[in-house]
DSSP file (Angstrom, degrees, kcal/mol; ACC not computed):
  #  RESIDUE AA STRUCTURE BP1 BP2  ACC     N-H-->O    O-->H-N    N-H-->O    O-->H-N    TCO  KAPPA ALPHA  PHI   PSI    X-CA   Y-CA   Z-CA
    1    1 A X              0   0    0      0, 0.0    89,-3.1     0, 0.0     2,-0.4   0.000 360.0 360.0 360.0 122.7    1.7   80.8  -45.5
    2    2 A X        +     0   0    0     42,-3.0    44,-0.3    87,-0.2    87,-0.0  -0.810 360.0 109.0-150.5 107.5    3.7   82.0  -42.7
    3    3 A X        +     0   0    0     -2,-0.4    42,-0.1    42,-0.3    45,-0.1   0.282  43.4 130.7-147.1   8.7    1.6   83.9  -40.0
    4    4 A X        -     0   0    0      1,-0.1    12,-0.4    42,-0.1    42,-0.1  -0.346  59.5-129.2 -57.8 134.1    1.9   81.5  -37.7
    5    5 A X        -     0   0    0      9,-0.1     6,-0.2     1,-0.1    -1,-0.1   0.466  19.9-132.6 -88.4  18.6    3.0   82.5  -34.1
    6    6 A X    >>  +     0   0    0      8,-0.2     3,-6.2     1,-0.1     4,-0.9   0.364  49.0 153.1  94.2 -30.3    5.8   80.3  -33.1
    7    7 A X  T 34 S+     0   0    0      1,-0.2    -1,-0.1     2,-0.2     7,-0.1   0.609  71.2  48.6 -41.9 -18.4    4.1   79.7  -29.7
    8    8 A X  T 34 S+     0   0    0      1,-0.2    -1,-0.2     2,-0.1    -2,-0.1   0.671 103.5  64.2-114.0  16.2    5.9   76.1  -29.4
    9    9 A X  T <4 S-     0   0    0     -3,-6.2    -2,-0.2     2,-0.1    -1,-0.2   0.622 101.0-141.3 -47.2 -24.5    8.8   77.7  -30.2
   10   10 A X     <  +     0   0    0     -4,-0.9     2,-0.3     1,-0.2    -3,-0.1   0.963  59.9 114.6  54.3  46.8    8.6   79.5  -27.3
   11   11 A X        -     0   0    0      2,-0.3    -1,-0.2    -5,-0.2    -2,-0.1  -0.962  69.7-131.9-137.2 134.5    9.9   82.4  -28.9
   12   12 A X  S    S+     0   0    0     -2,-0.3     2,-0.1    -3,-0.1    -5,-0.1   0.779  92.2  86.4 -73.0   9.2    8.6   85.7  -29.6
   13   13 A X  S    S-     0   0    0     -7,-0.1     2,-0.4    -4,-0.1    -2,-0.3  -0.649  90.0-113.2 -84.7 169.8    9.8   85.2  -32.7
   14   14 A X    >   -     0   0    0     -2,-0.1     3,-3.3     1,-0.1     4,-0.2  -0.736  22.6-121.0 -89.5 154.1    7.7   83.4  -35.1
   15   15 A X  G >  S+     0   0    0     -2,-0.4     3,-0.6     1,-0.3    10,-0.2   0.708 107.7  52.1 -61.3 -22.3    8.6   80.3  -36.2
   16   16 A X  G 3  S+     0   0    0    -12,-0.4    10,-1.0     1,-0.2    -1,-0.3   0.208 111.4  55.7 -97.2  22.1    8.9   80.7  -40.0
   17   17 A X  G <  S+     0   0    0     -3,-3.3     2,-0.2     8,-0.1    -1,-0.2   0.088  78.0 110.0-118.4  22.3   11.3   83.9  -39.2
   18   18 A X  S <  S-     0   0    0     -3,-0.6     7,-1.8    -4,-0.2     8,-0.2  -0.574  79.2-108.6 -95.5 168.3   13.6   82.0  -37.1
   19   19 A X  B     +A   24   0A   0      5,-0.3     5,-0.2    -2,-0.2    -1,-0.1  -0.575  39.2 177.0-109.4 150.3   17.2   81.6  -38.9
   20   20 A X        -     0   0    0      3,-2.0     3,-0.2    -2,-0.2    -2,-0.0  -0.410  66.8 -10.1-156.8  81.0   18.0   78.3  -40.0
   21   21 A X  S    S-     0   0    0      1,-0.1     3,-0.1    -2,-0.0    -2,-0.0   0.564 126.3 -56.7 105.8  14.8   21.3   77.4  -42.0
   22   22 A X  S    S+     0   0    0      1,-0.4     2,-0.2     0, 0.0    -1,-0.1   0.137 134.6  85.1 111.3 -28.6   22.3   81.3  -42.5
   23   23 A X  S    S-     0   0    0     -3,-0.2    -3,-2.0     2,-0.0     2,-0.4  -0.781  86.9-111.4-103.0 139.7   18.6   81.4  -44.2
   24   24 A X  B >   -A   19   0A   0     -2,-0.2     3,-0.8    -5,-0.2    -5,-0.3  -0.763  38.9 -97.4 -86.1 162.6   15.1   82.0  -42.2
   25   25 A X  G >  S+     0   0    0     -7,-1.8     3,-0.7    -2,-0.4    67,-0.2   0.508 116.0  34.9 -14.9 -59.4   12.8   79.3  -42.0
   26   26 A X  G 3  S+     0   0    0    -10,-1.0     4,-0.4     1,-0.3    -1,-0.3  -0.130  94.9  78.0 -95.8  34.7   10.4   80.5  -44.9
   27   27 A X  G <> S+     0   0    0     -3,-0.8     4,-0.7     2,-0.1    -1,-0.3   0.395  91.6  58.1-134.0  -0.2   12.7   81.8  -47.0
   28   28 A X  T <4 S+     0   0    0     -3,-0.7    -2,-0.2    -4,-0.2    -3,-0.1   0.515 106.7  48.2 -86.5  -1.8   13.4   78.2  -47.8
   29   29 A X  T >> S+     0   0    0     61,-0.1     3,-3.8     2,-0.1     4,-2.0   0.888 106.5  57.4  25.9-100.4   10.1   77.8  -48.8
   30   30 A X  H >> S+     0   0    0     -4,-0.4     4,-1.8     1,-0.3     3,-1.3   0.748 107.2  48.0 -13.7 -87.6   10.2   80.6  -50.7
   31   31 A X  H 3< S+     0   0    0     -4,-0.7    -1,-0.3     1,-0.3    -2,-0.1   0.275 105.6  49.8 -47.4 -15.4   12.9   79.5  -52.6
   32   32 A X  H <> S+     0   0    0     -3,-3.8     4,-1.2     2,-0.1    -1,-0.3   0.706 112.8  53.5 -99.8 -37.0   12.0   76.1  -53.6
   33   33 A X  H <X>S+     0   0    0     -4,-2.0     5,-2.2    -3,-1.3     4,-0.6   0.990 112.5  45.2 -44.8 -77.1    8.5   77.7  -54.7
   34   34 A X  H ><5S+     0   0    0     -4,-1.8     3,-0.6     1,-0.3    -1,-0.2   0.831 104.3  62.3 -42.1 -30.8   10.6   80.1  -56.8
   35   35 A X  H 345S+     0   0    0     -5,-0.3    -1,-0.3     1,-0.3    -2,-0.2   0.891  95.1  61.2 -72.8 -22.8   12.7   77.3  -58.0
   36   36 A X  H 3<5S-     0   0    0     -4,-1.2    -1,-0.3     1,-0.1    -2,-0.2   0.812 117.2-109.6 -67.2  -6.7    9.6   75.9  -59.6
   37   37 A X  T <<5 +     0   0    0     -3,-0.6    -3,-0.2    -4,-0.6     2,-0.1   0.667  65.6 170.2  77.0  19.6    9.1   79.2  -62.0
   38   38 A X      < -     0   0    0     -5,-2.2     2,-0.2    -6,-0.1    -1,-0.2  -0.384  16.6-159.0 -47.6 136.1    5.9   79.5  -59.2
   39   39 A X        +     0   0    0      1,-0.3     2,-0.1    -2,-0.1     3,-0.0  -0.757  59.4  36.2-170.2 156.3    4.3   83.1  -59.7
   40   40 A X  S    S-     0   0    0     -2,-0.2     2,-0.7    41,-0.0    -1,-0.3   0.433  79.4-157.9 -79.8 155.4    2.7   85.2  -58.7
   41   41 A X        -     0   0    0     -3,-0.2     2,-0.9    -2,-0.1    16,-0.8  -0.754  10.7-175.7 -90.3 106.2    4.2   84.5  -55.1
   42   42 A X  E     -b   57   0B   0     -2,-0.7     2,-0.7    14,-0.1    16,-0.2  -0.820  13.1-159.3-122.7 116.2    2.3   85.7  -51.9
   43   43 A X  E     -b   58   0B   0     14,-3.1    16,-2.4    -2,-0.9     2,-0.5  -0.641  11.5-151.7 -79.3 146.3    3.6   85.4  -48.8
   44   44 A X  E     +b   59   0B   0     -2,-0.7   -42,-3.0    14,-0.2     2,-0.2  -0.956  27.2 165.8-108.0 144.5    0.8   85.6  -46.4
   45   45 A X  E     -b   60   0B   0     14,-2.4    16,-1.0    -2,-0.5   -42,-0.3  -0.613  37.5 -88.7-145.2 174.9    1.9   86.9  -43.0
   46   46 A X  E >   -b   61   0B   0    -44,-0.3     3,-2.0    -2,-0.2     4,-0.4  -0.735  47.5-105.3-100.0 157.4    0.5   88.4  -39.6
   47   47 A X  T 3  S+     0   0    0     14,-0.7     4,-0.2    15,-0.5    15,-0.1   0.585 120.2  60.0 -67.5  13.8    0.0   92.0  -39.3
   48   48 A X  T 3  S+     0   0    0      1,-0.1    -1,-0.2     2,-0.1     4,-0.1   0.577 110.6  38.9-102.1  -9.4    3.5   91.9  -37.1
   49   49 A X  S <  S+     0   0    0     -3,-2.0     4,-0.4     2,-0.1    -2,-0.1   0.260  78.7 113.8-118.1  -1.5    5.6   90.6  -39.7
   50   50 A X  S >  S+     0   0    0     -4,-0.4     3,-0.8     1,-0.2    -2,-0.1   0.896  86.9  42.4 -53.0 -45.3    4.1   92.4  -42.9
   51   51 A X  T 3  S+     0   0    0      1,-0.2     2,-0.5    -4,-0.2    -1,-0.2   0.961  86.7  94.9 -61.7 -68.4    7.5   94.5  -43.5
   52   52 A X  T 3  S+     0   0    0      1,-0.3     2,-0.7    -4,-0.1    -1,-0.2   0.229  89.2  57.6 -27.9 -43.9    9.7   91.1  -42.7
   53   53 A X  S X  S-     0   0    0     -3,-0.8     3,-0.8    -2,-0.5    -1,-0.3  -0.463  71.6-173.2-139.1 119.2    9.5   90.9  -46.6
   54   54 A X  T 3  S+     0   0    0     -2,-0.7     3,-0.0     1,-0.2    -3,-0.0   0.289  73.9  12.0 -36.2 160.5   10.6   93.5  -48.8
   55   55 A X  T 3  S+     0   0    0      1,-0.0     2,-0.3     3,-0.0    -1,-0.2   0.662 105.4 103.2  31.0  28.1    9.9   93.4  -52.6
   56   56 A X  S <  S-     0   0    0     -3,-0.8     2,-0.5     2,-0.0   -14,-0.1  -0.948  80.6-105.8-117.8 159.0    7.3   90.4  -52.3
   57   57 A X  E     -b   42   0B   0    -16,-0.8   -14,-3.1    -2,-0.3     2,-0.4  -0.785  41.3-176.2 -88.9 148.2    3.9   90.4  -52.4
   58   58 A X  E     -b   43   0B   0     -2,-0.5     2,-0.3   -16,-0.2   -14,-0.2  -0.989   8.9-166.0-152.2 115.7    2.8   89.9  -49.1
   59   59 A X  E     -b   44   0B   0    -16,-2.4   -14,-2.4    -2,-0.4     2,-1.0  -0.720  26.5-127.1 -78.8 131.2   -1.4   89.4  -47.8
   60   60 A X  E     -b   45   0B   0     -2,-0.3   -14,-0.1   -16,-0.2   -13,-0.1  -0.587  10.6-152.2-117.9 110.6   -2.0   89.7  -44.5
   61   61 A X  E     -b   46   0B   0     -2,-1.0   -14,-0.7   -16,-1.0     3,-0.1   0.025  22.3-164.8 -34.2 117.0   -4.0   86.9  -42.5
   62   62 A X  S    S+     0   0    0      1,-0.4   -15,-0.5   -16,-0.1     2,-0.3   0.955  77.4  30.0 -76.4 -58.1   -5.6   89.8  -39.6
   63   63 A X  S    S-     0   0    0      6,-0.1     2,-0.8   -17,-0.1    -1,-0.4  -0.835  94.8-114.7-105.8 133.1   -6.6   86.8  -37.2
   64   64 A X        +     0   0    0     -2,-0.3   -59,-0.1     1,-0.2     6,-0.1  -0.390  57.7 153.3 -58.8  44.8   -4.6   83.3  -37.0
   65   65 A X        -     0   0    0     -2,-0.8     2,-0.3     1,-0.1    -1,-0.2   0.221  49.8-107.7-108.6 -22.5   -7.7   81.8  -38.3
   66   66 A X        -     0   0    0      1,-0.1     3,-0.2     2,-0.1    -1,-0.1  -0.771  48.2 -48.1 115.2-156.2   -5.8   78.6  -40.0
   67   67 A X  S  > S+     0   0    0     -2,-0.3     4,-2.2     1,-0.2     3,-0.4   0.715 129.5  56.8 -89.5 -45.8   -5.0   77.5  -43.2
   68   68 A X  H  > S+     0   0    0      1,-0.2     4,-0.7    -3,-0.2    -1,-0.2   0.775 113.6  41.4 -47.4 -33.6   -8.3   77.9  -44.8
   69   69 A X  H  4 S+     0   0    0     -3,-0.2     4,-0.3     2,-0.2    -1,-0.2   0.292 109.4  59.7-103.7  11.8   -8.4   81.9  -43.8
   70   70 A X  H >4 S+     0   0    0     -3,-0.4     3,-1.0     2,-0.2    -2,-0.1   0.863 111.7  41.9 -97.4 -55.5   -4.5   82.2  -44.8
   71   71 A X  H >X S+     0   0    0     -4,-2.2     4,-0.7     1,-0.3     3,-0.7   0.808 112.2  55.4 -54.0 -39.8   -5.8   81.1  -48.3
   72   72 A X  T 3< S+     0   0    0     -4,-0.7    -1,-0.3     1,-0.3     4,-0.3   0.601 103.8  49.5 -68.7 -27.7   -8.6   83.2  -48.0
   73   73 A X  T <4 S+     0   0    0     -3,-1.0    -1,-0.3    -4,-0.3   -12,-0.2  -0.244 106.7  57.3-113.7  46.9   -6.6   86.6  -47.3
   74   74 A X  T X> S+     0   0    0     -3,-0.7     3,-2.6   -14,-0.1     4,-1.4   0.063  86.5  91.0-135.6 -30.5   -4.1   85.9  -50.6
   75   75 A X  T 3< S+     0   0    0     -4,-0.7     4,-0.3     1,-0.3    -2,-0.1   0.764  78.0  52.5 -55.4 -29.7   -7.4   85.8  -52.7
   76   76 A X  T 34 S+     0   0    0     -4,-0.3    -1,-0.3     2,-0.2    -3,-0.1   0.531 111.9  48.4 -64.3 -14.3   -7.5   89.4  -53.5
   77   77 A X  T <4 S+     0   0    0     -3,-2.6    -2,-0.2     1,-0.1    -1,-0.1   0.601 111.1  49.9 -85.9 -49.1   -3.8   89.1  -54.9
   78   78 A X  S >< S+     0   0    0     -4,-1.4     3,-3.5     2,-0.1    -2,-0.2   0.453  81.9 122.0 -79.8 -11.0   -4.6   86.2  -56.9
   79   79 A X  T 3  S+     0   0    0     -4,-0.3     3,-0.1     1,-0.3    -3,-0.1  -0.332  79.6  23.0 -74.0 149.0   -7.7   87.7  -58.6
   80   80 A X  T 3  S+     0   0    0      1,-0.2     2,-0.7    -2,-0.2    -1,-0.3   0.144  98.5 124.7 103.7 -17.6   -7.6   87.7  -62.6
   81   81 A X    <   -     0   0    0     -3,-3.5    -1,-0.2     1,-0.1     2,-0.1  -0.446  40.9-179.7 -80.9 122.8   -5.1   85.0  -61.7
   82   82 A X        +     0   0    0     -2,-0.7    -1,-0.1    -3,-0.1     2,-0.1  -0.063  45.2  96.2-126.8  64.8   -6.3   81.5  -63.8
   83   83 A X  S    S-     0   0    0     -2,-0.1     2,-0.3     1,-0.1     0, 0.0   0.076  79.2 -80.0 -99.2-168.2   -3.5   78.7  -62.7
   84   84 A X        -     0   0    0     -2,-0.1     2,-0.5     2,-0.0    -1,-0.1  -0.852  49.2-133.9 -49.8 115.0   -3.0   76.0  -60.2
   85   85 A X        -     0   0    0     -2,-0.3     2,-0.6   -47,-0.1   -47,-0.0  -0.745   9.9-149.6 -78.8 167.4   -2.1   77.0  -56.9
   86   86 A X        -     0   0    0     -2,-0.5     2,-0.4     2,-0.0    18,-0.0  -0.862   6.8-161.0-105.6  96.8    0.2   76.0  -54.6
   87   87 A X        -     0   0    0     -2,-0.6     2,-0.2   -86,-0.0    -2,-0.0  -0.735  16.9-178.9 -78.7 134.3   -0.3   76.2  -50.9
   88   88 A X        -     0   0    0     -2,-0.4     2,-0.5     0, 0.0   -59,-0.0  -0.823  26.5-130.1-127.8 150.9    2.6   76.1  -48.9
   89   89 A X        -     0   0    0     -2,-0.2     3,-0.5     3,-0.1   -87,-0.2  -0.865  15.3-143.8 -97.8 133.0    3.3   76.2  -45.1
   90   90 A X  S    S+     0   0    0    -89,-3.1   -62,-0.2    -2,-0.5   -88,-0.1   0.377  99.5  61.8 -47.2 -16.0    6.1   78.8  -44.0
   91   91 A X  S    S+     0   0    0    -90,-0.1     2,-0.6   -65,-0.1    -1,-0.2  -0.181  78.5  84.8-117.5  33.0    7.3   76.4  -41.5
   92   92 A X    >   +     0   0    0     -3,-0.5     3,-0.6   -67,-0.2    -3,-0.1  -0.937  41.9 167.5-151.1  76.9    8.4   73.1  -44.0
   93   93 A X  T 3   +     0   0    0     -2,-0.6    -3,-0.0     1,-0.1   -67,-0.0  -0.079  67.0  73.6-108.2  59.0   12.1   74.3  -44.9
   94   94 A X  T 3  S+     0   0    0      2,-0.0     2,-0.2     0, 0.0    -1,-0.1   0.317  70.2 103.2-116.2  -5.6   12.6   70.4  -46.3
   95   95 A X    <   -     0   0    0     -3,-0.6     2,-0.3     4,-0.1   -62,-0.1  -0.640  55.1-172.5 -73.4 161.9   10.5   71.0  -49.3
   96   96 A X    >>  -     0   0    0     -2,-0.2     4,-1.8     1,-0.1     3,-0.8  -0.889  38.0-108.5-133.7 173.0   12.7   71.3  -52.2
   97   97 A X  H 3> S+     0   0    0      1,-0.3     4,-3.9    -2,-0.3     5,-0.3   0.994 118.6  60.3 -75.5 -53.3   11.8   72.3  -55.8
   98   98 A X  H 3> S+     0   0    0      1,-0.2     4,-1.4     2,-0.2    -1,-0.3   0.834 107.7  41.6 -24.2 -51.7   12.5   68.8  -56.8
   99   99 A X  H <> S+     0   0    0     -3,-0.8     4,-2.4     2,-0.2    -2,-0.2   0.860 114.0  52.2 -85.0 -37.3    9.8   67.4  -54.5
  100  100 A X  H  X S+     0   0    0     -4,-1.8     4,-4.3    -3,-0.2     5,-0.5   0.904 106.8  57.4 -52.1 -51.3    7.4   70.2  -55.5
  101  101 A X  H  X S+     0   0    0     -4,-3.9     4,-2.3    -5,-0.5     5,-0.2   0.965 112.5  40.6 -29.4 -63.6    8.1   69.3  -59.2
  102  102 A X  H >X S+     0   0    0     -4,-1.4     4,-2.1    -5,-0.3     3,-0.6   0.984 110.6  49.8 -64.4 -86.6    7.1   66.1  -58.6
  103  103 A X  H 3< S+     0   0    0     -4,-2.4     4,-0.4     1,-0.2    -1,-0.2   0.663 115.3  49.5 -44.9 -35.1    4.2   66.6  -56.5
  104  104 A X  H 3X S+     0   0    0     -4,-4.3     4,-3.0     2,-0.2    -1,-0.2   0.783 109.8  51.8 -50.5 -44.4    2.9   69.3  -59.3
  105  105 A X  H XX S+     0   0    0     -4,-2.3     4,-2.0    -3,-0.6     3,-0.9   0.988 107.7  58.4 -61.6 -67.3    3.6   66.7  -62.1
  106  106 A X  H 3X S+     0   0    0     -4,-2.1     4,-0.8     1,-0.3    -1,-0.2   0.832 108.6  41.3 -28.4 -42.1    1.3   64.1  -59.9
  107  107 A X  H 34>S+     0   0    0     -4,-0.4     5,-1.6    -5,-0.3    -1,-0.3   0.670 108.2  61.6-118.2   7.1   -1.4   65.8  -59.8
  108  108 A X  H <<5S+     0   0    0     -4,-3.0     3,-0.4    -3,-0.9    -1,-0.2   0.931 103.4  45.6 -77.3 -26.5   -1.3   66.9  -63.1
  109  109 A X  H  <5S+     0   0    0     -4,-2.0    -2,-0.2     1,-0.2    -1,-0.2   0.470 107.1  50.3 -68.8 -19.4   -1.5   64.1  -64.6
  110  110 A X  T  <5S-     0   0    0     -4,-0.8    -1,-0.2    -5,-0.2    -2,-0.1  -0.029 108.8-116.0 -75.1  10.4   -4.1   62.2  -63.0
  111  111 A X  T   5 -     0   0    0     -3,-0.4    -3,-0.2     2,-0.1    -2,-0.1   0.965  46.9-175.2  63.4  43.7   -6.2   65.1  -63.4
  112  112 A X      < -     0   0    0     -5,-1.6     3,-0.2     1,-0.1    -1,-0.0  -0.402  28.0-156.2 -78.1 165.3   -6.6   65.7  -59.7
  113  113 A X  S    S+     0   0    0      1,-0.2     2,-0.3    -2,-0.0    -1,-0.1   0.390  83.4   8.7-122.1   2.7   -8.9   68.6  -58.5
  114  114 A X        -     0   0    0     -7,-0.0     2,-0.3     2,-0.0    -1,-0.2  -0.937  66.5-167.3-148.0 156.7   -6.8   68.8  -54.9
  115  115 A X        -     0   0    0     -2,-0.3     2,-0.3    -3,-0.2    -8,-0.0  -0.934   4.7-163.4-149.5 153.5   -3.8   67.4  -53.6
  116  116 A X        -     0   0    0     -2,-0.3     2,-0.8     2,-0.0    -2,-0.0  -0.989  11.4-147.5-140.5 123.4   -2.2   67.1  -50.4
  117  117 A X        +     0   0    0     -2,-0.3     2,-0.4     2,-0.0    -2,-0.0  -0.707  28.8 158.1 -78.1 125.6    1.1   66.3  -49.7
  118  118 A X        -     0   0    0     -2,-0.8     2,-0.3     2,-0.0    -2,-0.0  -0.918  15.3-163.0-136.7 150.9    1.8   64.3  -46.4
  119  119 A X        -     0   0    0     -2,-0.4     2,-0.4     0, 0.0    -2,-0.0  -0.960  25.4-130.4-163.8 158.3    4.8   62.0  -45.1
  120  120 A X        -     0   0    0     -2,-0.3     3,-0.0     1,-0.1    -2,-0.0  -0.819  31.6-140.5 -83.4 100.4    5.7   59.7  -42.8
  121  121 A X        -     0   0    0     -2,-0.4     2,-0.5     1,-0.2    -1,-0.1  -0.319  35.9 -93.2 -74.3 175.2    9.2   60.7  -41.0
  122  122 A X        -     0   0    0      1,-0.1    -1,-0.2     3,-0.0     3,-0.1  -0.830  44.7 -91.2 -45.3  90.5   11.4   58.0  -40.4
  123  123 A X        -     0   0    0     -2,-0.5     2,-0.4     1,-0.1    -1,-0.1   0.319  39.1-124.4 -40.3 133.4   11.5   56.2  -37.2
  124  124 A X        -     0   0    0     -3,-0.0     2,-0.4     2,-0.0    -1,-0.1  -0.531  25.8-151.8 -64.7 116.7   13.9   57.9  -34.9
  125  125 A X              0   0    0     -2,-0.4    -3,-0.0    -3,-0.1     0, 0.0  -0.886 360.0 360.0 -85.9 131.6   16.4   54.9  -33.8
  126  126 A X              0   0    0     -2,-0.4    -1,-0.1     0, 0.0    -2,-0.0   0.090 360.0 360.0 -13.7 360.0   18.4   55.3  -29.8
């Protein structure tokens, strides 16, 4: 999902198009996704960002509506489709395929009918 506007960025830019490490924001994402052999891939976007990427398929979320209507405006991309999926945030470029692996592997094996990944950062030390 990256349709998000950025607003505590304080940028017009949105925050999963902002450049980070030579790469933008979601396009590490992207790439850990990809690393899993994920497909098919939709980014979901705002209608201000729909071109930002070429050769993907790319839904677009009309209204920021959340994470529930993000899901909801890939669902026409996804029909015929009869996998798992994987929802992903645009704004998270610390997953890595490894940890995605993993977190896929979890819940296949316990037979899950959802998962959510969450963590706990590390306290910040002075």
């Amino acid at each position: 999902m990256a349709a998000g506007l950025g607003t505590r960025m304080r940028s017009a830019v949105p925050k999963h198009l902002h450049p980070l490490l030579g790469r933008r924001v979601v396009d590490w994402v992207i790439g850990a996704a990809e690393g899993l052999g994920a497909g098919p891939l939709v980014v979901v976007t705002s209608p201000d960002a729909r071109d930002a990427f070429p050769g993907r398929r790319v839904a677009v979320q009309e209204q920021a509506l959340g994470t529930g209507d993000a899901v909801r405006a890939a669902r026409s991309d996804l029909e015929g489709f009869d996998g798992g999926i994987l929802v992903l945030n645009g704004d998270v470029p610390g997953l890595t395929t490894v940890l995605l692996a993993e977190l896929v592997q979890t819940h296949r094996s316990v037979g899950a009918a959802a998962t959510v990944f969450s963590c706990e950062p590390a306290q910040l030390h002075a």
